[in-house]
C-alpha positions as CSV (number, residue, x, y, z in Angstrom):
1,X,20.2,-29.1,15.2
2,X,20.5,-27.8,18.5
3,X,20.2,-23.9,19.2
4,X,21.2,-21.6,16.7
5,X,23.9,-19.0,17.6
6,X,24.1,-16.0,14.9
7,X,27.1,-14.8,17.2
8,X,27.0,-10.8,16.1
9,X,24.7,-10.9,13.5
10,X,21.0,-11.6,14.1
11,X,18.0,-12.3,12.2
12,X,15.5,-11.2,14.4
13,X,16.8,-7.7,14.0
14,X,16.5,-7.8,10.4
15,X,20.4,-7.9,9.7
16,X,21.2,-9.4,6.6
17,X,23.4,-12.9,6.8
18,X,25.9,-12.6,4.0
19,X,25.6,-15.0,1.2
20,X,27.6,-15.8,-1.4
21,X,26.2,-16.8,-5.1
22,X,28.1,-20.1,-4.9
23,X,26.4,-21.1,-1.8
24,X,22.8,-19.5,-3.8
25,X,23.9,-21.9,-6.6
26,X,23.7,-25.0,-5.1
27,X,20.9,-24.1,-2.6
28,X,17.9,-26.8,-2.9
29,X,14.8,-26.5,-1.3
30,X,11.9,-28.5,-0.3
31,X,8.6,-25.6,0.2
32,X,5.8,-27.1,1.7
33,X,2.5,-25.4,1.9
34,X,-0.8,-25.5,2.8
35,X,-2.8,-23.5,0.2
36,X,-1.2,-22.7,-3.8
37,X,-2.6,-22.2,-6.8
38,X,-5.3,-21.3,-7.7
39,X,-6.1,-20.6,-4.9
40,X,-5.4,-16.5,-4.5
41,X,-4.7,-15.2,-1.0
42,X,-2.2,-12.9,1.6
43,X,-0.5,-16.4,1.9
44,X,-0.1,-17.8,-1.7
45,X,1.2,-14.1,-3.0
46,X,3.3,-14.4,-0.5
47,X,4.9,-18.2,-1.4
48,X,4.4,-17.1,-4.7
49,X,6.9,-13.9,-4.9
50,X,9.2,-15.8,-2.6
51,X,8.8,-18.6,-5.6
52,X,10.2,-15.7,-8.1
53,X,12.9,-14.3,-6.1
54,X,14.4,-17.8,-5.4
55,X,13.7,-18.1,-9.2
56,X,15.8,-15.3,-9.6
57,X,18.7,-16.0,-7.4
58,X,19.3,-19.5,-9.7
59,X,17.8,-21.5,-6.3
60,X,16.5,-24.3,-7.3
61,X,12.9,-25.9,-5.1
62,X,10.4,-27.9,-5.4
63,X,7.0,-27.5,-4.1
64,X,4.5,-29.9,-2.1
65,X,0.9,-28.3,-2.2
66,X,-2.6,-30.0,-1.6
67,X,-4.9,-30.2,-5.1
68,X,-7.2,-27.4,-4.7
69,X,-10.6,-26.8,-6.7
70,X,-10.0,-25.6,-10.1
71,X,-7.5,-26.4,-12.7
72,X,-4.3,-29.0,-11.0
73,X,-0.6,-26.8,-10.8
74,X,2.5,-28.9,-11.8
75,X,4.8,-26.2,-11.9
76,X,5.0,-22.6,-10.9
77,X,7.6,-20.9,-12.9
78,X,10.2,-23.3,-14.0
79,X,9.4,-25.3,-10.1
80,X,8.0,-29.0,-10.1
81,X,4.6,-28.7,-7.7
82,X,4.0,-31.9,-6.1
83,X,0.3,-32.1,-5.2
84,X,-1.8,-34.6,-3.0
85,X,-5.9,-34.9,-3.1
86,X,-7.6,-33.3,0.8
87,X,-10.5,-32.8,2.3
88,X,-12.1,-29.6,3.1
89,X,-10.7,-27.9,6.8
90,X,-13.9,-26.6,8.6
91,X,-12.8,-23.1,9.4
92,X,-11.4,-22.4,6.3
93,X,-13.4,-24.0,3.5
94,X,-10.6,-22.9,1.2
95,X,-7.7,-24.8,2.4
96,X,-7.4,-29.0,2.3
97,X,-6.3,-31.1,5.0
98,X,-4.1,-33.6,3.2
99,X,-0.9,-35.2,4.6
100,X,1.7,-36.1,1.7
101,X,1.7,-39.7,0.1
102,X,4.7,-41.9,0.3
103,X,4.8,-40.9,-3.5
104,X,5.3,-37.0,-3.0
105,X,8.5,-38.5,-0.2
106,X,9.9,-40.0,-3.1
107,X,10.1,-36.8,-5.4
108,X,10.9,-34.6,-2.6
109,X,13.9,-37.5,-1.3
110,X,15.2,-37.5,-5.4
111,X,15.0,-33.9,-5.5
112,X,17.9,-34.1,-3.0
113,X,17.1,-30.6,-1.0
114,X,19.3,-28.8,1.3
115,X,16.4,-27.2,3.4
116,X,13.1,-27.1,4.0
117,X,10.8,-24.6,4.3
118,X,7.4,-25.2,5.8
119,X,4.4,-22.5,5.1
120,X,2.7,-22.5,8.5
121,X,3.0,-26.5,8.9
122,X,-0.8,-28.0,9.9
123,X,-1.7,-31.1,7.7
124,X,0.6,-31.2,4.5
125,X,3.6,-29.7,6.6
126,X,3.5,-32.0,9.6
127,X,4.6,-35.2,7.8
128,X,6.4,-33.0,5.6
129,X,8.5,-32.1,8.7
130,X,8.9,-35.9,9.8
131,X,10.6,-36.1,6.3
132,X,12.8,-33.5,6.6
133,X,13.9,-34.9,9.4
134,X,15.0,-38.3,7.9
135,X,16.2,-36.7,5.4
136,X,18.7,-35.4,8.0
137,X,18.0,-31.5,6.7
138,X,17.2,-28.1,8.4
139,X,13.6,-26.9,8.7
140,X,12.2,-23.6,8.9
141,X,8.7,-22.8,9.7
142,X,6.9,-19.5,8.9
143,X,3.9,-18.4,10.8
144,X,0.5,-17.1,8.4
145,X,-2.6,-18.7,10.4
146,X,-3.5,-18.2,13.9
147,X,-5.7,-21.0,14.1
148,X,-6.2,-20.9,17.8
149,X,-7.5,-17.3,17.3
150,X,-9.3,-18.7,14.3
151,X,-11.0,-21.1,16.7
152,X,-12.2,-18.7,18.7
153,X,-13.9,-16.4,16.5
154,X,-15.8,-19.5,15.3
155,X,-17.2,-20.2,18.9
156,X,-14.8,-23.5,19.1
157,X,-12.8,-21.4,21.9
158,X,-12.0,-24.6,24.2
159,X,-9.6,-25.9,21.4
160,X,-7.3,-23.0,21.5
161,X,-5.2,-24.4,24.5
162,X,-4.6,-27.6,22.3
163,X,-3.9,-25.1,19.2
164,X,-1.8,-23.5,21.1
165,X,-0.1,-26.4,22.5
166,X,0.3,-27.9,19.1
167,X,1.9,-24.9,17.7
168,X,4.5,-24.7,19.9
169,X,5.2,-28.2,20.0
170,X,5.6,-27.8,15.9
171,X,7.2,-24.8,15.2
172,X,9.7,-26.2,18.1
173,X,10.3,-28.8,16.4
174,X,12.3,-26.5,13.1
175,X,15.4,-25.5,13.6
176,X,14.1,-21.5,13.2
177,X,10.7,-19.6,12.9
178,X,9.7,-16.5,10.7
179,X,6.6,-14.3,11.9
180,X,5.4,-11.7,9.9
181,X,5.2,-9.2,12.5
182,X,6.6,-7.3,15.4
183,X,2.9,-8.3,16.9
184,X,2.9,-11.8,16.0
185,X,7.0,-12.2,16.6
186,X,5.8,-11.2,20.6
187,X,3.2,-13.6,20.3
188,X,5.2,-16.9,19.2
189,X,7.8,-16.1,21.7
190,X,5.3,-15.8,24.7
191,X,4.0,-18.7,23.4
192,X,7.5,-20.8,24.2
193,X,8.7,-21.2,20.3
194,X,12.4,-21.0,20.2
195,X,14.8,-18.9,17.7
196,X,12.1,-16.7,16.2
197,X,12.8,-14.2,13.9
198,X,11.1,-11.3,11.7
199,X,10.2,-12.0,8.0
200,X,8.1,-9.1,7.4
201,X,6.2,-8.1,4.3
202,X,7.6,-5.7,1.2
203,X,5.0,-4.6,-2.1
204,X,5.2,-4.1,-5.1
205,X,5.4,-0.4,-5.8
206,X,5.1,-0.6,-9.3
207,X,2.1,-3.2,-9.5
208,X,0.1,-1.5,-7.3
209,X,0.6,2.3,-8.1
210,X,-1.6,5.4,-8.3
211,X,-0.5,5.9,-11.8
212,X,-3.0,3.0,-12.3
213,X,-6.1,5.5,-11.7
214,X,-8.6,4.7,-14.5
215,X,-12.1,6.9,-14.6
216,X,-13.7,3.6,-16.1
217,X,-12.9,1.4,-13.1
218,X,-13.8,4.4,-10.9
219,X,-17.1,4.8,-12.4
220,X,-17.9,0.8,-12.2
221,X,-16.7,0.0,-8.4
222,X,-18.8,3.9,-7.4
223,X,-22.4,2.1,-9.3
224,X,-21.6,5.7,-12.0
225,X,-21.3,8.1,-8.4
226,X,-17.5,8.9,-8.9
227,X,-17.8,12.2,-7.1
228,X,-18.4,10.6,-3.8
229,X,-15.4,9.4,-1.6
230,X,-15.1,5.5,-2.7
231,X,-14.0,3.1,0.0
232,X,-12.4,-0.3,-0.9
233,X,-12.1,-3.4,1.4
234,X,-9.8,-6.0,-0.5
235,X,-10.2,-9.5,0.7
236,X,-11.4,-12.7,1.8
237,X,-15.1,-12.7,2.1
238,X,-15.2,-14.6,5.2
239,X,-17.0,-13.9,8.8
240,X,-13.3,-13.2,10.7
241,X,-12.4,-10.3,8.4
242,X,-15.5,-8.3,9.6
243,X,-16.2,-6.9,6.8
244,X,-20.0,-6.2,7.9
245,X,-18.9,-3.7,10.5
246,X,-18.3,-1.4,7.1
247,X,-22.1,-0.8,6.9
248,X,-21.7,1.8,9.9
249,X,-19.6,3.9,7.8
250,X,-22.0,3.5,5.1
251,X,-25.1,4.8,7.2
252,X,-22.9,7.9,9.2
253,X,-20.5,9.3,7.2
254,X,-21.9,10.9,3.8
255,X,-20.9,10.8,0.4
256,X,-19.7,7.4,0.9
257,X,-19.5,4.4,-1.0
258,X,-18.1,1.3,-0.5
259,X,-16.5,-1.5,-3.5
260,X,-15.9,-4.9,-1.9
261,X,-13.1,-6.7,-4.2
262,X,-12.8,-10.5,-3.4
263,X,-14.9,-13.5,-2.7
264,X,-15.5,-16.2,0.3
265,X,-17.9,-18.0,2.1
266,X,-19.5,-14.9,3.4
267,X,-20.8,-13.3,0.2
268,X,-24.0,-14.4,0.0
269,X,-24.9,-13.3,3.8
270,X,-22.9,-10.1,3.2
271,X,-24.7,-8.8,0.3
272,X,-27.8,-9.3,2.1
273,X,-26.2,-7.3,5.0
274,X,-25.1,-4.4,2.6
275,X,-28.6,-4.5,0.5
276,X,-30.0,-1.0,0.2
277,X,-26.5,0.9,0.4
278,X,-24.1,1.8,-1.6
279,X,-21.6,-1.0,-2.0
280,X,-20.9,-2.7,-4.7
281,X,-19.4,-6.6,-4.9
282,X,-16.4,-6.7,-7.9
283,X,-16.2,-10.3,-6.9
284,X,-12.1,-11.8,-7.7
285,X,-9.9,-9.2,-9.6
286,X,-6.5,-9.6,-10.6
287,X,-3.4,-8.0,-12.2
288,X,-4.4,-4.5,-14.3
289,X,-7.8,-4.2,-12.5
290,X,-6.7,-5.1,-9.1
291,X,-4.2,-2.3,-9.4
292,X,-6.7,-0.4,-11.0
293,X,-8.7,-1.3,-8.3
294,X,-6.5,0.3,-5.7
295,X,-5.9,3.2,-7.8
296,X,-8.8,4.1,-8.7
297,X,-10.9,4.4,-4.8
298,X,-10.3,6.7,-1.9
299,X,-9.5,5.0,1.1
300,X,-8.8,1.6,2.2
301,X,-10.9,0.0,4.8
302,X,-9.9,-3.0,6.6
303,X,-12.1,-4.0,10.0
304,X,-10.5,-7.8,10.1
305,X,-10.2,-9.6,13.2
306,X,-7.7,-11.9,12.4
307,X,-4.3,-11.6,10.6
308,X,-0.9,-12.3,10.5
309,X,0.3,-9.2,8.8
310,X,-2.6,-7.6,6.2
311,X,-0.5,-7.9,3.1
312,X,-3.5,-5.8,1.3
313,X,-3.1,-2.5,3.6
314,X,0.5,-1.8,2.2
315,X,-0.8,-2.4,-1.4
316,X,-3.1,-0.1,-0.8
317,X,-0.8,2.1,0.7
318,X,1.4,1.8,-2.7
319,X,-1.6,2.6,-4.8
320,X,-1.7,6.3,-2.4
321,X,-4.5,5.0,-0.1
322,X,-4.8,6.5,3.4
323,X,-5.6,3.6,5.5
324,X,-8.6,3.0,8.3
325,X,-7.9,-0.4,10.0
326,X,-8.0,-3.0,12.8
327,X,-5.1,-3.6,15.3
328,X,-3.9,-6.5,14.0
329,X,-1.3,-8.1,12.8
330,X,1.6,-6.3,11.1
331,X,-1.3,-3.3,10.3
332,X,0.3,-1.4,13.5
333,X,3.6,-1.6,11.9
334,X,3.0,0.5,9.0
335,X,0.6,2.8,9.8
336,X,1.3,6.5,11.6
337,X,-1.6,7.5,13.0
338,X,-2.9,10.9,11.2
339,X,-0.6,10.8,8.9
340,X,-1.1,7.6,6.4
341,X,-4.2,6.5,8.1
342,X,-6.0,5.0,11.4
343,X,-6.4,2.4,13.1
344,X,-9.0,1.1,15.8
345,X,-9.6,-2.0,18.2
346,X,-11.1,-4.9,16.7
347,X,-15.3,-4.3,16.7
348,X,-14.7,-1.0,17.4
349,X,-17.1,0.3,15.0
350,X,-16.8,3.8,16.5
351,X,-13.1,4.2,15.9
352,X,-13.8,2.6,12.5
353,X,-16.9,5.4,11.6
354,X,-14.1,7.7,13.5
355,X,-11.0,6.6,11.6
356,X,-13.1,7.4,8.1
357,X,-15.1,10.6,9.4
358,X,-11.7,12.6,10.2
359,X,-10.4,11.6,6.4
360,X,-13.1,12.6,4.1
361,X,-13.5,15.9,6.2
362,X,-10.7,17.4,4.5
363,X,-10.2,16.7,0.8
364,X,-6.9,17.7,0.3
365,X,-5.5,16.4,3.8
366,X,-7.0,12.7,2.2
367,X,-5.0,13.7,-0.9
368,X,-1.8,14.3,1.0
369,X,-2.0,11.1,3.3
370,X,-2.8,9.2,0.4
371,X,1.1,10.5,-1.0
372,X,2.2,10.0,2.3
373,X,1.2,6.4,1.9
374,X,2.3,5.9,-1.0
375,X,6.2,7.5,-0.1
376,X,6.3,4.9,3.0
377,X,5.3,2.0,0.7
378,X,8.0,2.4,-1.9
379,X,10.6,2.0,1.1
380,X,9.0,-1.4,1.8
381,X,10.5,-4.0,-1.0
382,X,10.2,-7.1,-1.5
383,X,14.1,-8.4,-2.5
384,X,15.8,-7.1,0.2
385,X,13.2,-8.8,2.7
386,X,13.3,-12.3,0.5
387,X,17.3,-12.2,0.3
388,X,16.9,-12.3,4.4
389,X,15.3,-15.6,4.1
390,X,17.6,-17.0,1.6
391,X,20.3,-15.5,3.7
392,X,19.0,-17.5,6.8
393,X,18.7,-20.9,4.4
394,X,22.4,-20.5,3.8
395,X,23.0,-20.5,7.4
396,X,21.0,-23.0,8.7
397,X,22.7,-25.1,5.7
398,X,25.8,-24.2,6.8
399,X,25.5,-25.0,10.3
400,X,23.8,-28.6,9.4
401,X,26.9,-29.8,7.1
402,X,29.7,-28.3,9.8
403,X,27.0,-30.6,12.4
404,X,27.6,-33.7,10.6
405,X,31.3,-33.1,9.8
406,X,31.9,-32.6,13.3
407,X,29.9,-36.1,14.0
């Protein structure tokens, strides 16, 4: 497919393709990733609510997913999962590096699919891609892993030219691209990938809501100190996300305390780091006490030095969290500065301490960003933004049948 011309509407500008519910009913698509269930991350919530609101909309898909640790996935809602055995990726223990067998081709070629979609395409999406192709369908690609940035922080910095190189040369190679940020939307187009649009990132206003508050989950993430200002950092436990640059708010600002939900490769060397303070580890939560999670802290501290968007800062945002947080990603997106939070350079532990200090200074100023979060979250949902990607299936489907009729 050659380049795509919207003509007066655009998807980079966030304008909605129309879409009809016949063309929704006999939508099929192919969604390749690399990381599902059970694994739990930014990026698999992410497939996963797309997953429900193409449930929803009657589009049928199937799903083509490496077999992660943990109990196999055949289906996710209603979808057939398609899953090939990996091998561990390096610099992210958590992921597989598995190209599909000629078996998954079959399913995905009898499954007779209209599109593709590829989730950041490295080793499942890459042959995945090549099949698509034959198959004579439209791709797109989405963007959720800066792995030449990724290379970097792990000291491996001479790769990121061929990173870089390769990601162009793939994400060229679909017919559109999808980054989840302004930031990162800048990024892929100074990079040299074509026809790149803006898929950003909605919540979930009533999962993750203050009305979840709960004294009992307070009193367990604060080690019994619920009077003192309770800090939460919600993620991967891994060296990128920085969460060790926390312990400077620990030691300067007062009355703090610190609950560190999730798990990674970094525990173990962070609880050492954090010995002696007042943070506690809540390891993995989900569903009720995530939200109670969220609910029930302070403020939502989020040093990372790598994302795509930071899927967790509007959650917390929904749950009435002011935020304190890197530059990265989507983060600058959402956040006004003194009103719903801060945010700081990456390693900036002094805008970090900074960011936190001017918050808890005023208890009823924290109170009223934390409602001012919350009012900016609830305009950020999550069907409008999915129907813009189903919108932009139907017209790369579209396009690729009027293509062949005209051939």
């Amino acid at each position: 497919m050659g380049q795509m011309r919207v003509g007066q509407l655009n998807f980079m500008d966030g304008v909605l393709f129309s879409v009809t519910e016949r063309v929704e009913s006999l939508m099929r698509i192919a969604l390749f990733t690399e990381t599902f269930l059970p694994k739990t991350d930014g990026i698999v919530r992410v497939v996963c609510l797309l997953l429900d609101h193409l449930k929803e909309r009657g589009v049928e898909t199937i799903i083509v997913a490496p077999k992660l640790d943990g109990e196999p996935v055949s289906e996710y809602n209603g979808f057939p999962v398609v899953t090939v055995p990996g091998v561990t990726f390096p610099l992210y223990p958590e992921l597989k590096l598995v190209p599909p067998s000629y078996t998954a081709y079959r399913e995905v070629e009898a499954f007779k699919p209209d599109i593709a979609h590829f989730i950041h395409p490295i080793m499942v999406g890459i042959p995945g891609m090549a099949m698509a192709k034959y198959l004579g369908i439209p791709m797109v690609t989405s963007f959720h892993l800066d792995l030449a940035r990724l290379a970097g922080h792990f000291n491996i910095g001479f790769m990121q030219p061929v990173t870089d190189y390769l990601t162009r040369v793939v994400f060229n190679w679909a017919d559109y691209s999808l980054a989840p940020s302004k930031m990162i939307q800048r990024e892929m187009i100074e990079l040299g990938i074509r026809n790149v649009g803006l898929w950003g990132r909605g919540v979930d206003a009533e999962k993750f809501n203050p009305h979840f508050r709960d004294a009992a989950m307070r009193a367990c993430l604060s080690d019994g100190h619920p009077e003192d200002v309770l800090l939460l950092y919600v993620g991967r436990l891994s060296y990128e996300k920085q969460v060790d640059k926390l312990r400077a708010v620990l030691e300067q600002v007062p009355g703090t305390r610190l609950a560190i939900v999730g798990d990674g490769p970094a525990r173990a060397d962070l609880e050492k780091h954090f010995a002696g303070l007042p943070a506690h580890f809540a390891g993995y939560l989900k569903g009720t006490e995530l939200s109670q999670a969220y609910a029930s802290s302070d403020i939502f501290t989020f040093p990372s030095a790598l994302e795509t968007f930071g899927l967790v800062v509007t959650e917390a945002m929904a749950a009435g969290l002011p935020v304190v947080a890197s530059r990265v990603g989507g983060i600058p997106d959402v956040i006004d500065i003194g009103k719903t939070g801060y945010t700081f350079d990456v390693g900036d532990e002094i805008g970090l301490v900074a960011g936190v200090r001017e918050i808890v200074k005023d208890r009823a100023h924290m109170a009223q960003m934390g409602i001012d979060a919350r009012t900016f979250a609830e305009t950020q949902t999550w069907p409008a933004i999915m129907d813009e990607v189903i919108a932009l299936y139907a017209h790369l489907i579209e396009m690729n049948q009027g293509e062949a009729v005209s051939a």
